[in-house]
Structure formats: structure tokens, C-alpha cells
VOTORBA-622016 format. One record per residue: residue in one letter; x, y, z of N, C-alpha, C, O, CB in turn. Coordinates in steps of 0.02 Angstrom, whole numbers, plus 50000, padded with zeros to 5 digits. Glycine has a CB too. Layout:
N
aXYZXYZXYZXYZXYZ...
***
This chain:
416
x510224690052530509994693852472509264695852481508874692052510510094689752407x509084701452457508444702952463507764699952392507704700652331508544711252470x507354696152452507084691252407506844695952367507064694552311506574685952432x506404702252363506224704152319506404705552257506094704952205506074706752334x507144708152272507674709752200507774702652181508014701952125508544714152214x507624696252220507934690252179507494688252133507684686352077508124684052219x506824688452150506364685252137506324689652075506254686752022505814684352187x506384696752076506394700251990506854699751954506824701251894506354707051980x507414697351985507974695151939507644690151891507644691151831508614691651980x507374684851920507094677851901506694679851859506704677251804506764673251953x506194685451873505644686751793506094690651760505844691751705504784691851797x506704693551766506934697751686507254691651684507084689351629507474706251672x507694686751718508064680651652507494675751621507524672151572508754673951693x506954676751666506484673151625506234673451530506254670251477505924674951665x506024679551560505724686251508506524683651459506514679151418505654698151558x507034686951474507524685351427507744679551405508254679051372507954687451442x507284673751425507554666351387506814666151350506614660551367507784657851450x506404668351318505684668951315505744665651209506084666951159505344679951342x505364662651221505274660551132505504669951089505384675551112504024657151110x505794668651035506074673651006505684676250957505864681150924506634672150985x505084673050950504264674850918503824677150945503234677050926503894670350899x504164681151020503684683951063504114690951089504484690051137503444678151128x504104696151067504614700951081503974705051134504254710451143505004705751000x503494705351163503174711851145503264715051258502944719251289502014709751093x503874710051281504054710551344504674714551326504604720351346504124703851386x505134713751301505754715651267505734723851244506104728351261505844710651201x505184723951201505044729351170504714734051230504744739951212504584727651109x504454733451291504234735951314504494740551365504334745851392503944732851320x505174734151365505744737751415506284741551400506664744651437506064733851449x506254740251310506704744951280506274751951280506594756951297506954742351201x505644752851264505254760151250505244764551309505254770651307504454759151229x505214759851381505414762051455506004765651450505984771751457505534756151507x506544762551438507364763551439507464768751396507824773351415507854757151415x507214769051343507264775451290506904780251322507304784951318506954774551214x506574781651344506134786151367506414788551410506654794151400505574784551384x506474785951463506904787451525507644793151529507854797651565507154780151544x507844789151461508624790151432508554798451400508854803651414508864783251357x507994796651351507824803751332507744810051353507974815351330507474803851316x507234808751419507044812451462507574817251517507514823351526506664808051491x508144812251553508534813951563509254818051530509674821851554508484810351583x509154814951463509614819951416509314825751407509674830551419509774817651345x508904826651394508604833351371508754837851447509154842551451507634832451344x508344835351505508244839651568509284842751573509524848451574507834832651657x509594836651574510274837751597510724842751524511304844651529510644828551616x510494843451492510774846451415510354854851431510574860151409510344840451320x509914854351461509324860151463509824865351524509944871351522508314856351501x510074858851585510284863751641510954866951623511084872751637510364859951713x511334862951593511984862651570512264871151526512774874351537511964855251516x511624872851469511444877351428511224882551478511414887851455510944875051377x510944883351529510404890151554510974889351602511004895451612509374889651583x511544886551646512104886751678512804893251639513184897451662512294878451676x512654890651575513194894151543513014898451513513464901851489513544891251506x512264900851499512034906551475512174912951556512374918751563511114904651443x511934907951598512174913251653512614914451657512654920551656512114912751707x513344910751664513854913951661514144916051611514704917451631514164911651685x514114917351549514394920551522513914926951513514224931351484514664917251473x513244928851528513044935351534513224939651619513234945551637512224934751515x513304934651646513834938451720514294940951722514464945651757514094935351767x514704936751664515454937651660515544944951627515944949351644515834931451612x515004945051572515204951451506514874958251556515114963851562514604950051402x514374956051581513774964251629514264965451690514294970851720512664961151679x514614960151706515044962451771515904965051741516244969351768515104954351835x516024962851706516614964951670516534971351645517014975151645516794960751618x515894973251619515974981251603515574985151651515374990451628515714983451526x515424984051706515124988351749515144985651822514824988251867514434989451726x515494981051829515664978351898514904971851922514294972151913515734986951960x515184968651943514484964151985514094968452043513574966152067514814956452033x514344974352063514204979852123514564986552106515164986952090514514977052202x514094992152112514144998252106514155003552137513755007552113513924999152083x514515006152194514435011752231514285016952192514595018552141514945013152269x513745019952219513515025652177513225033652204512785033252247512965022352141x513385038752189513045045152232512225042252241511955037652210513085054052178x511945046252291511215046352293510845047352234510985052052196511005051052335x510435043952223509985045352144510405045252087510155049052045509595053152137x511015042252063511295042452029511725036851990512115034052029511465045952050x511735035051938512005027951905512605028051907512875033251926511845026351835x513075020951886513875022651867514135027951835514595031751850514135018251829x513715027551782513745032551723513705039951740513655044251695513155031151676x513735041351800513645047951853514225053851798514665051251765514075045451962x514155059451797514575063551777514435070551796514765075451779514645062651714x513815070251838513765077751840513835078751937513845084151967512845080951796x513875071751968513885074052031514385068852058514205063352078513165074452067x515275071652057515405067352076515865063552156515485065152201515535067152026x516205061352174516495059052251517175057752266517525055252223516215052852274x517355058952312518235058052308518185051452317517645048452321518815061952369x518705049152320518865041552306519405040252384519905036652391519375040352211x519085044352429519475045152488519225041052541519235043552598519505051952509x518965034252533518525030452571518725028052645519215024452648518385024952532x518425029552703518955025552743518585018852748518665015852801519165028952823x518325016952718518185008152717518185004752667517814999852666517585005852738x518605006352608518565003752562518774997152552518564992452518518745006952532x519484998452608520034991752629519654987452645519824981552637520574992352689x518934989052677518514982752715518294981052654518234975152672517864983952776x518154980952608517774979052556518064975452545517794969952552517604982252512x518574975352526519134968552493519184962652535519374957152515519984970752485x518984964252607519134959452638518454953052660518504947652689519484962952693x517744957352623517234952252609517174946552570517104947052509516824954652592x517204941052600517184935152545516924936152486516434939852484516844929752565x517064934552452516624935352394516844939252330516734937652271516054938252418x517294946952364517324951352304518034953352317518334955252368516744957652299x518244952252244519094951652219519304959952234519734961852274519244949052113x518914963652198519404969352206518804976752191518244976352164520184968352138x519154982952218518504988252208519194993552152519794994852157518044993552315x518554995052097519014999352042518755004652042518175004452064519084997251969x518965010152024518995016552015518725019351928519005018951874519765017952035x518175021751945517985021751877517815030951870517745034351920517235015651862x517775033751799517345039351803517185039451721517545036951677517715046651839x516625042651711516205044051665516415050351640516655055151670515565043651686x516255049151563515985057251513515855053151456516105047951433516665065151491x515095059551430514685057551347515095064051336515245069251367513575057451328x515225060251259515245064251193515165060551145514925054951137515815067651179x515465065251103515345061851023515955061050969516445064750970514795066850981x515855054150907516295055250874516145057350817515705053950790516625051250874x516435063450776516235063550707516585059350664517135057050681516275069650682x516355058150612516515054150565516395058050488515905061750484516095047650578x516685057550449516665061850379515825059250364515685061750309517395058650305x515375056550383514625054050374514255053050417513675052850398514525049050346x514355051950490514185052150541514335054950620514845058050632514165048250533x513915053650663514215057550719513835050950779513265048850778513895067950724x514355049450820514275044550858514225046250926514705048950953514735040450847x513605045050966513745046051070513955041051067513775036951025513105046751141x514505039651125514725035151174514895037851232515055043751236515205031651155x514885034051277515135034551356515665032351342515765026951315514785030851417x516195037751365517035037751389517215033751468517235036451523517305046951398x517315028051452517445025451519518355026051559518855022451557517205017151506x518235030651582519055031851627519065027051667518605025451704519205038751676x519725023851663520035018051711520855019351700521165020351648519765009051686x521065019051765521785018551791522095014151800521785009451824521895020551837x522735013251791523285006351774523185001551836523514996251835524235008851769x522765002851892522474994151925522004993751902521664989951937522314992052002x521584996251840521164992551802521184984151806521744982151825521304995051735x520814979851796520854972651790520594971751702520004972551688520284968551856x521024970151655520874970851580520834964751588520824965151527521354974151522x520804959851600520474952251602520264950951557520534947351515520014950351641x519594954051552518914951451508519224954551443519354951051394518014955051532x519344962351448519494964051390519964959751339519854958751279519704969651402x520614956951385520934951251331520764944151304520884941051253521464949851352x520514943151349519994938151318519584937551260519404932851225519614937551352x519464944351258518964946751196519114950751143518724953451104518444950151217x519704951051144520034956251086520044952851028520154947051011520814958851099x519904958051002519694955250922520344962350867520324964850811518394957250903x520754962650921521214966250876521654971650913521424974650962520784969650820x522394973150886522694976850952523084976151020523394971151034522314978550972x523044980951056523104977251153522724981451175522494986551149523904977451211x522644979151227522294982951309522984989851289523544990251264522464975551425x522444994551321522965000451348523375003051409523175003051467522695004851342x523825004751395524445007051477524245010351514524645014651495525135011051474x523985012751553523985020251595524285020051653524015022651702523295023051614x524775017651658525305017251701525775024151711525885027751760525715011651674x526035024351629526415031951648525995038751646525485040451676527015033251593x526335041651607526125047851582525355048151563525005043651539526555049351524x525175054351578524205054451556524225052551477524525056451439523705064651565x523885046051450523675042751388523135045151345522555046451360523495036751404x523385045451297522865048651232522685041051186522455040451130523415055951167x522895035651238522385029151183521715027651213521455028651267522775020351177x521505024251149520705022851174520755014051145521215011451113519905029351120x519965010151176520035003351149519455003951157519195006351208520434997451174x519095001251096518185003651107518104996751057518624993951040517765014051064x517294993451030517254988751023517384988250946517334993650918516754986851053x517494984150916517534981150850516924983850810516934988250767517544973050853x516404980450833515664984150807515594993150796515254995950754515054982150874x515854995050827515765003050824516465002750793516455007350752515625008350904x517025000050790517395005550749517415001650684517875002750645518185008050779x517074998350675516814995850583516305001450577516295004350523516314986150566x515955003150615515265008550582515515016950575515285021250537514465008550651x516045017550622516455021950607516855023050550516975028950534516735021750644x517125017650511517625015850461518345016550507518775019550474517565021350390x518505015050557519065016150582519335008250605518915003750614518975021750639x520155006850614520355003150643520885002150693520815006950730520375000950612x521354998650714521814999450744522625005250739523025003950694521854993650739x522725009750776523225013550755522825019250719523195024050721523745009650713x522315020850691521845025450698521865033950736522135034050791521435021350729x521705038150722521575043650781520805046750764520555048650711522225050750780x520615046350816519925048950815519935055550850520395057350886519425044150848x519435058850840519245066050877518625065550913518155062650885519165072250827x518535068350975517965066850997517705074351019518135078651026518015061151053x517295075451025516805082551054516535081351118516235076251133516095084351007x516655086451158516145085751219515795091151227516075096551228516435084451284x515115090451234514735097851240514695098251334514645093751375513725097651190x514725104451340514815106451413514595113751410514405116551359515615105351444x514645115651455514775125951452515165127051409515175133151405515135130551518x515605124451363516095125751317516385116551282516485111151311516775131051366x516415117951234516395114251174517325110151188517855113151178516215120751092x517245104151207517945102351209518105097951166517655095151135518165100051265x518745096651154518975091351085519595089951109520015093151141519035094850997x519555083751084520185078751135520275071151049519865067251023519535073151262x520955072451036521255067751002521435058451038521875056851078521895072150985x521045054951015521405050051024521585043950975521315043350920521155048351071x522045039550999522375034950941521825027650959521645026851017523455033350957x521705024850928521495019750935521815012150952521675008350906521245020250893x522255008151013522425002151014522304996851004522574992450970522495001351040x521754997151041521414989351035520504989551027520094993751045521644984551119x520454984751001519874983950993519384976351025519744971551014519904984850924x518974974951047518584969351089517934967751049517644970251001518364971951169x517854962551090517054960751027516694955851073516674949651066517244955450928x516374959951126516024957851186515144953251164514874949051201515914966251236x514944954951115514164955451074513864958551140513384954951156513694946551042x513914962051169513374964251209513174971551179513364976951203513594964351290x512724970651117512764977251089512414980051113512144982351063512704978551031x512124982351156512144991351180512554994651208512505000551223511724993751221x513014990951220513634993351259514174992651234514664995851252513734990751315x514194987651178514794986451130514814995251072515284997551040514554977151072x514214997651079514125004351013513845010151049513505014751027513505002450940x514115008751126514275015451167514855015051193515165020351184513815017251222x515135011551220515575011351285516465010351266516705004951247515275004051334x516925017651276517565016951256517955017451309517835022051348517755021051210x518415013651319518805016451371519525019351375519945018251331518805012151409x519605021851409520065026351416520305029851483520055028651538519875030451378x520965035651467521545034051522521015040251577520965045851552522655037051490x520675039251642520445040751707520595050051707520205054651715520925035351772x521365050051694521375056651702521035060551637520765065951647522105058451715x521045057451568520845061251548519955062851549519785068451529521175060351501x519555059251566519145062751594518935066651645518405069651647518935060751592x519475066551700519305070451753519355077151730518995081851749519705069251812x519835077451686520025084851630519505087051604519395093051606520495084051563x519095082751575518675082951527518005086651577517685091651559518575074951490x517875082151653517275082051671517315090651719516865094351738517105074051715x518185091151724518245097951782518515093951839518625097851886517415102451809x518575091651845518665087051925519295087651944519745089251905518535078551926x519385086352001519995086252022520425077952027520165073851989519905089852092x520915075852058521155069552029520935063352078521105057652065521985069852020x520555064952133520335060952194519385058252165519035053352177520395067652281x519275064852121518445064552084518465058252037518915057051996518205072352028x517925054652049517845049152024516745047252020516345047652066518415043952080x516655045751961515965043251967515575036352006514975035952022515865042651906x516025031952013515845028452039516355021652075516965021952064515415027851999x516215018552098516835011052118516545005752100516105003552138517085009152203x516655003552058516454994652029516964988752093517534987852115516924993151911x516274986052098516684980152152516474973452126515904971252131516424980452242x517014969952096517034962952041516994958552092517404959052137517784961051986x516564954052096516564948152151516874942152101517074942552043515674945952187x516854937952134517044931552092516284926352032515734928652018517364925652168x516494921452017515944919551968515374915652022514774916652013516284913751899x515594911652074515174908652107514934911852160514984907552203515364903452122x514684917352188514624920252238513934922552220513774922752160515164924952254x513434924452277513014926952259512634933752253512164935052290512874924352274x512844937452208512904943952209512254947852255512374952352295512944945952131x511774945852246511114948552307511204947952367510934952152403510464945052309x511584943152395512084943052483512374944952490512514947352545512414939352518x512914945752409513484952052426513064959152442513084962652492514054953652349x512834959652403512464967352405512314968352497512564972852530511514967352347x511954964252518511884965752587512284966052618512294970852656511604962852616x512794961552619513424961652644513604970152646513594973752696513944956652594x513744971952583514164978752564513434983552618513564986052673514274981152443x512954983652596512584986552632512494990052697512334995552718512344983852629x512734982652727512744981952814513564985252813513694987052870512634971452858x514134986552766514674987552793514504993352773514774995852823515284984352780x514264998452743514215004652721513755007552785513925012452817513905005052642x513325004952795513135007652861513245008552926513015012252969512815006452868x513665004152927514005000953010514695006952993514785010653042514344988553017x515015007952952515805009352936515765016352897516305019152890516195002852883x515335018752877515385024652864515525030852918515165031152967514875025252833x516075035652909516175041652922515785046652929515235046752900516465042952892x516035052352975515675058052948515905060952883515545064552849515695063152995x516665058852865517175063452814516895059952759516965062552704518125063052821x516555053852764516615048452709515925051552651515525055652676516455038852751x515845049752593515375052452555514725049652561514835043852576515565052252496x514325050152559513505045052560513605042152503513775045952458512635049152558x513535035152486513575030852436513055026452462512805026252518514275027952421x512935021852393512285016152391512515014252346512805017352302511495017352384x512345005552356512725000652311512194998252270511624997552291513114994752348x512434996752194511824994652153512154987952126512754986752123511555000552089x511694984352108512094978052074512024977552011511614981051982511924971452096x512374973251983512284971951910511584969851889511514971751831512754966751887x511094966951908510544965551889510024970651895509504970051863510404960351916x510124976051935509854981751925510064985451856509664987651815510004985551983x510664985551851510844987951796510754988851710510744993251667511184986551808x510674979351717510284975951685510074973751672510284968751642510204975051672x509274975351683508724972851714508614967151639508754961251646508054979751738x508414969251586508154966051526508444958851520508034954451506508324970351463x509214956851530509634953151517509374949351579509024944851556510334955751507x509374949051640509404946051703508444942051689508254936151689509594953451781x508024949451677507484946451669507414938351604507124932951611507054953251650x507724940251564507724934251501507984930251534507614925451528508114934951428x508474928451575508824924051622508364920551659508294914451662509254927551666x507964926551696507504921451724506694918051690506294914451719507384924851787x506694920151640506214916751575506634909951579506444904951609506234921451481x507194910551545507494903651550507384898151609507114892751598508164904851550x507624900251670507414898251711506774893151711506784887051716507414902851737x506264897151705505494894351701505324889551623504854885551621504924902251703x505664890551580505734886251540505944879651544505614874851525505994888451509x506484879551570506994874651621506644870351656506554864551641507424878351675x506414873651712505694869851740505184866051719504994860651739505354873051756x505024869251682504534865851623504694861651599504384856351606504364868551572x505354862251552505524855651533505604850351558505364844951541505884855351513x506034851751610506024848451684505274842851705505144836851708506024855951743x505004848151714504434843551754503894838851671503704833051674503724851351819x503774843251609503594839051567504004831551556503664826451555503594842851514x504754831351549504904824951528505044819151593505174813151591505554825951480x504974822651636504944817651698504174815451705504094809851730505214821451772x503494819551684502864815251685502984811451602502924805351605502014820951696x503124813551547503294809151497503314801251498502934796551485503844811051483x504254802951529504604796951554504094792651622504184786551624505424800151586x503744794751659503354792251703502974786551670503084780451676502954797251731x502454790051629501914786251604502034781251540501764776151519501404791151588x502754786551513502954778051480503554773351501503934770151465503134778351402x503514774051581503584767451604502934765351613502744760951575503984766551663x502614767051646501984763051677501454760251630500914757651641501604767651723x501824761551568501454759951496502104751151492501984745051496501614769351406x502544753851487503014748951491502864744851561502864738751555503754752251487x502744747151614502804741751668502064736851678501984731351705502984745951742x501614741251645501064737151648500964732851593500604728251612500524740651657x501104732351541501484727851485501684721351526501314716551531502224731851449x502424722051559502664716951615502204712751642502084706751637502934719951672x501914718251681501364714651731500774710051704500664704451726500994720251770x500424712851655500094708151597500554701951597500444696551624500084711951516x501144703951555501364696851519501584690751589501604684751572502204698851459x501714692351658501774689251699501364689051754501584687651809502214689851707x500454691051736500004690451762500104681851813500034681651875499474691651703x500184679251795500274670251807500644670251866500424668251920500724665251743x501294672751855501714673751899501464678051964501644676452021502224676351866x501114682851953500854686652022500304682852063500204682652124500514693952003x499934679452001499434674352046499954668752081499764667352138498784669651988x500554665352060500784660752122501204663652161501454660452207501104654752105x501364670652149501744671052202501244675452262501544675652316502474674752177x500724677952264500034677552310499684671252336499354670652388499494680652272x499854665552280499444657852320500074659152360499934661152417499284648052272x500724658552349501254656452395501384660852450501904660952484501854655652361x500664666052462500744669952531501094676752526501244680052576501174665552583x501234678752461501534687752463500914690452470500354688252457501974691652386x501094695352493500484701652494500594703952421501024702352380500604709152558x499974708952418500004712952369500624717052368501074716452326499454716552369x500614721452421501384725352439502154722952411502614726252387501474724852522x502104715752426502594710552419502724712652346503144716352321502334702552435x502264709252322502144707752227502274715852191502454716952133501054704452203x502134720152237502294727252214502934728052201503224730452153502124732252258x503154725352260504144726252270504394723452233504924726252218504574723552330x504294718352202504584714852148504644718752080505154721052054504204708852139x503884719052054503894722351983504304729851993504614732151944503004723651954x504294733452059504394740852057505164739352065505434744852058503974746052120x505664734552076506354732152069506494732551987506974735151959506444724152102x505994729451960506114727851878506084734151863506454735651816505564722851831x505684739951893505404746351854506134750051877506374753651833504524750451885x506394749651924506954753851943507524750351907507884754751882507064754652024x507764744151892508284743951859508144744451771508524742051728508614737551885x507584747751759507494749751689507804757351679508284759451648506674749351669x507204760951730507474766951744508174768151770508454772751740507084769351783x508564765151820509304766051823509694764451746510234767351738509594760651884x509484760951701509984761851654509674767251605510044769851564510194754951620x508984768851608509024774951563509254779351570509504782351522508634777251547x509304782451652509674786551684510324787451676510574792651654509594785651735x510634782351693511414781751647511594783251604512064787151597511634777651629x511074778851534511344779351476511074787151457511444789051411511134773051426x510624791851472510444797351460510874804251501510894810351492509754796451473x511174799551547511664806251588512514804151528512814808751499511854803751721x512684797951523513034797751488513224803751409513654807551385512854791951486x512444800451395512514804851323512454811651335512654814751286511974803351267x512244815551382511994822051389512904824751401513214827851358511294823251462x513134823051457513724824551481514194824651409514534829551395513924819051542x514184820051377514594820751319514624825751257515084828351226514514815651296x514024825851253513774831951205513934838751232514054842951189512974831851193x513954840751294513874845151313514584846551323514744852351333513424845151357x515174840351319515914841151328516074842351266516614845351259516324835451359x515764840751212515894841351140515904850051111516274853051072515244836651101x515414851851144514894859051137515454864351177515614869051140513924858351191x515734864351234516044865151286516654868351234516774874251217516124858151338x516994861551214517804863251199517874862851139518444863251114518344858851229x517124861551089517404862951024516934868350998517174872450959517444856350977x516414868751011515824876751003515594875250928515714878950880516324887051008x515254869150925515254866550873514494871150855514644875250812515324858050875x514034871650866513214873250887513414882250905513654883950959512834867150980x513254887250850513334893250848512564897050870512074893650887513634894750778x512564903150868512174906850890512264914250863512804916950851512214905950954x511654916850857511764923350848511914928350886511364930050910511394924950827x512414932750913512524937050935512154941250964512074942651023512754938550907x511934942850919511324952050943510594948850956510074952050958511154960150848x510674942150963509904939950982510124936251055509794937451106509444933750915x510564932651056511104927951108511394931951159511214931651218511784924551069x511984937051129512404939851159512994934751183513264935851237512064943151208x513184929751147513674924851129513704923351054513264925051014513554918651167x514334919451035514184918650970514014908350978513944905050927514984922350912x514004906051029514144899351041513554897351088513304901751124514894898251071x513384892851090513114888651135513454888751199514004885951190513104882451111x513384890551257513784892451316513524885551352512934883951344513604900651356x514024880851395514004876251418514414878551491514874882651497514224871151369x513934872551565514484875251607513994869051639513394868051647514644884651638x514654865151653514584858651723514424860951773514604866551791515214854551750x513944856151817513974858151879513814849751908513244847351907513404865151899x514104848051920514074839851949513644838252002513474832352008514734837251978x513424842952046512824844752098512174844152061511674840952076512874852652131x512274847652010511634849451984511224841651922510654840151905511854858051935x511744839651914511614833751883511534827351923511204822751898512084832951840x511734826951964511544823852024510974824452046510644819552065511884825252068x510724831352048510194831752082509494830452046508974828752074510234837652109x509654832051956509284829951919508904823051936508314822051950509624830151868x509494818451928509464811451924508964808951970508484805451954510094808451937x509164811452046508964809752098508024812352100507554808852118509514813052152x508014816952084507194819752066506874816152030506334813452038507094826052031x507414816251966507064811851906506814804651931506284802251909507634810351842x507314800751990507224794851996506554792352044506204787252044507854792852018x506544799052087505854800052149505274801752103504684800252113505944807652217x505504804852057504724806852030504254801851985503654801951972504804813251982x504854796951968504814790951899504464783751964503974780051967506014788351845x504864784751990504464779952043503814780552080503354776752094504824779052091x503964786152089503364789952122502564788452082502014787452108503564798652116x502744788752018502294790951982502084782351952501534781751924502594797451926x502494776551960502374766951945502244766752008502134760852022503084760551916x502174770852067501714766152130500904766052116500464762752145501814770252219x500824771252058499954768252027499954761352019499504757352029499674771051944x500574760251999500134750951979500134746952038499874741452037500614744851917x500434749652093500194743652138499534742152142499364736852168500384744352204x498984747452115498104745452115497974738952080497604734552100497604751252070x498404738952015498324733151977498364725951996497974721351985498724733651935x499144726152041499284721152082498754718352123498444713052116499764723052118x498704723152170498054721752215497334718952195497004716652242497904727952243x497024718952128496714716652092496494712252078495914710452070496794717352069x497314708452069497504702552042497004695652096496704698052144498474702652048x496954690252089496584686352104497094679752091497274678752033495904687352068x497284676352132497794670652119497104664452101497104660252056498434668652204x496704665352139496194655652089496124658352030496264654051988495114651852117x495954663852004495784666351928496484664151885496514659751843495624676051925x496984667851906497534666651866497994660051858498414658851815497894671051884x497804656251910498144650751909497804645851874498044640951847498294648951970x496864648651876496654643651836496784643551757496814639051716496014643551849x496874652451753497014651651680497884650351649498074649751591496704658751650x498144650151690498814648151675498714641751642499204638551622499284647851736
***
């Protein structure tokens, strides 16, 4: 057995058989343990929250505009005035990059809706029956997803938020205007409706059946504005981008169109930037409750060391080094800190399973862009907490070995 862990065993059963009119060793190791406990709940509750704020703003910015965007030169998804056949000869390679599920076929047109009191822009988003409506069912707040399987479709599914400001609902027909060289008007019925909160895009963005905007835009049926390429949730969309990069350059044609890939965080920049505010917040918190938890151990461990001053003087007459006498108390300091660690990953993990599957802890929408507290495990990442937390907490009680060293065994033994 390692004498050092024995010999601190021996001062905590000591300490714990101690007259019961003398708490102020007890108390010292509980304010350690709380602290510790605290510290680690908060950091692990902090990562848990800025985990699931990311993914669910990945999930909603890549669901309506792809995680990756092939796009004309100088030109956004939202492209409508310059647009590309959809005649790629490398598109097949795309699918076959780790990382990204599938490339969709998208095309654009603005117009407007009147309303007996108002008149509404939105972007008409055309998509064709291998659309991936995923997200959209997930999020329906009324209705279905629409068919465009058969025949060219006159339904639309636009968000909840805009068709309350409209006064319109499900089964509905709206009229829409498009200004061009000539004034077009196109009937549609309303199916379904979604309720994404990502409002700038929830009180623009409708979608609808591919051909009928190519009608709309002039195009022919190969013309398309852009290709959304959906990667998966764990992948890292800035490697993908290079990835696609290096295959667009290596694999392009002469027949093939000039395209450039944009990602979702270009797209949207504002959202990604607040993401990474979080981030640095995170940090912060991070590194504040780990010096916190530091100093009130070493508030707590030097407490210890006081109350078993006596004890460090004989175990120096009996030939430990200072170093020695370090190893001991810094055993007591680590099995304080291992159970705050515990009991603070315990409670964090739980709350956050509570938060998770019952969405107890709401949020505002148009400030959030969730209506919930977004939670998302990552068992790496809590791990890794711990493990920092535990280097930095130690790190920061090897000050007292000065104290130790200090110490004087004829002084203390005389006053024992």
C-alpha cells in the first residue's frame, strides 16, 4: 500500500473520531467538497447548454439552406437572376465524401403576397420530390409536408408565424405576384405549416413545387439556383468545405458550370457569430470556477494543515521530507476533490437529463431561436472537464507545500 495514502487515511479517521465540540476540520472539508461540487456543476451544465444551442442552430440553418452551398460566381443560394443546369458530372462524387448525406436541387423566386391589409415579400423556395422534408416534420405545427412527386403542384407550406400575420391557415389559397418584365400571378393552396423560430426566415421563406418556379423564373427544367449539400450533425462543416473545394477543382469539366461552395456559417454569419460569444463565455466560466474551487480548497486544506500542525512536526522528526508531508495532505486534498467531482458531475448530468426529455426550463424564441433549453451529451467532453478541473485544482494546493516546508518539527512537538 502506498504509505502516503495510508498515512492520510489515518488523519481523516482521525479528524473523524475528533471530540464532537470541535467541528471546525469537518466544516472545512465539507466547504472544499461543496465548492468543488459546485464548480463542476455549473462548468458541466454550461458545456452541456452551448453543445445543444449548437446543434439545434445547425440543425434549423442547415435544414433550410443546406450545411454547403454550390453557388454561381458572386452569387448566393437565393440566386434567381443567373442561373446553372443541374447537369454536373461530379456531383455523384459528392455523395461519396464522408461526411455529406445527400446534394438537393434547389431554385429561387421573390414575390409577394397580398392580403386584403397587407402585402408580404418572401422567397419561393422550389424543391422536387427527393427533397429531404425531415426537419420540416419535425416541426410542423399544422398540415403535411407537400407531394411533388406527380403532376406540377400548386401547394405551398410556409411558416406558422407568417401565415397568422397573413390571417391565413391550412387548406387556404393564396395569390402571389411576381414583378419581372411582366407582372405574374400564380394561385396556391396552403398544406402545411412549420414553426422553425428562426424568424427571418420563418416570415420570408415558402416552399414550393421546383417546377413551378422555373416557370416563374423563365428557365428551362435542368435551370436550377443552387445545390444544398446536407452533411450529417457531427462532421465538420469547414473540412467539408475543403474537401468539396479540392473536388470541384480537381473534377470539374470543361461542359461543367463554374460553381463555389459556401457554407452555412457564411450564410449566417450573426447566428454562428453569437455561437461563438457563447463559446468565450463558456471559457470563462470554465476557468473562473476552477480558480474559485482552487482557493477554496486551499482555504479548506490549509485549515487541515493548521489543525494537524503536530502531526507534520512528527512525521518530519520521524525523517519525511517536506515533499513526503506534501504527499500526504495533497492525498487528503484529492480525495475531497474526487468526491466533489462526483457528486457535482452526478448532479449536473441529471439535471441536464431532466431538461433533455422533459424541456422543463423555456426560452424565448425570437431572442433564443428555440423555445427550450437545448441540451446535448457528449461524454468526451465531460470527461475532459473533470480531468482539467482535477489538474488545475491540484495544481493550484501545490502552493501549500511552502507551508509544509516551514513547518519546524522541535517547535511543534514542543508545543504539542
Amino acid at each position: 500500500m502506498n504509505k502516503y495514502r495510508y498515512i492520510a487515511g489515518k488523519i481523516r479517521s482521525g479528524a473523524a473520531t475528533e471530540a464532537k465540540g470541535d467541528r471546525m476540520g469537518s466544516v472545512s472539508s465539507v466547504i472544499g467538497l461543496v465548492s468543488v461540487a459546485v464548480s463542476i456543476f455549473v462548468i458541466i451544465v454550461s458545456i452541456c447548454v452551448l453543445l445543444g444551442f449548437r446543434s439545434e442552430i445547425r440543425s434549423k440553418t442547415s435544414a433550410y439552406m443546406g450545411s454547403m452551398a454550390l453557388v454561381a460566381p458572386g452569387q448566393t443560394p437565393l440566386n434567381e437572376q443567373y442561373p446553372f443546369t443541374d447537369s454536373i458530372s461530379y456531383l455523384g462524387k459528392l455523395d461519396s465524401i464522408p461526411g455529406i448525406d445527400a446534394c438537393q436541387r434547389v431554385a429561387y423566386c421573390s414575390g409577394m403576397i397580398k392580403t386584403a391589409e397587407n402585402i408580404f415579400g418572401a422567397h419561393f423556395k422550389g424543391v422536387d420530390s427527393l427533397y429531404n422534408f425531415s426537419f420540416f416534420k419535425e416541426n410542423l405545427a399544422g398540415g403535411d409536408v407537400p407531394d411533388f412527386s406527380g403532376r406540377i403542384s400548386s401547394d405551398i407550406m410556409l411558416a406558422a408565424r407568417l401565415a397568422r400575420q397573413m390571417g391565413y391557415g391550412v387548406g387556404d389559397e393564396v395569390t402571389a405576384y411576381y414583378i419581372g418584365e411582366d407582372v405574374k400571378v400564380r394561385k396556391f393552396k396552403i398544406c402545411g405549416l412549420f414553426d422553425a423560430q428562426l424568424e427571418n426566415l420563418d416570415n420570408t421563406m415558402i416552399l414550393c413545387d421546383i417546377r413551378q418556379v422555373q416557370r416563374i423564373n423563365g428557365w428551362e427544367k435542368d435551370e436550377i439556383s443552387t445545390i444544398e449539400i446536407m452533411a450529417d450533425d457531427r462532421s465538420d462543416i469547414d473540412l467539408l468545405c475543403n474537401k468539396v473545394n479540392d473536388l470541384l477543382y480537381e473534377e470539374t469539366q470543361d461542359d461543367d458550370p463554374t460553381l463555389f461552395v459556401t457554407s452555412v456559417k457564411r450564410l449566417f454569419p450573426n447566428l454562428y457569430d453569437w455561437l461563438n460569444l457563447l463559446d468565450f463565455n463558456v471559457v470563462a466560466i470554465l476557468l473562473l470556477m476552477i480558480v474559485v474551487a482552487g482557493f477554496n480548497m486551499i482555504s479548506s486544506l490549509l485549515i487541515i494543515l493548521f489543525r494537524n500542525i503536530s502531526s507534520i512536526g512528527l512525521l518530519k522528526a520521524m525523517g519525511m521530507t517536506s515533499k513526503g508531508v506534501s504527499k500526504v495532505f495533497r492525498n487528503i486534498a484529492l480525495n475531497i476533490v474526487g468526491k466533489g467531482l462526483l457528486i457535482g458531475t452526478v448532479l449536473a448530468v441529471a439535471l441536464c437529463a431532466v431538461q433533455k426529455y422533459f424541456r422543463i426550463l423555456t426560452l424565448d424564441p425570437e431572442n433564443y431561436f428555440v423555445k427550450y433549453v437545448p441540451i446535448v451529451f457528449n461524454f468526451w467532453y465531460i470527461l475532459l472537464a473533470n480531468i482539467v478541473a482535477l489538474a488545475a485544482i491540484m495544481l493550484i494546493l501545490s502552493l501549500t507545500s511552502r507551508f509544509v516546508a516551514r513547518v519546524s518539527p522541535d517547535k511543534t512537538m514542543r508545543a504539542a
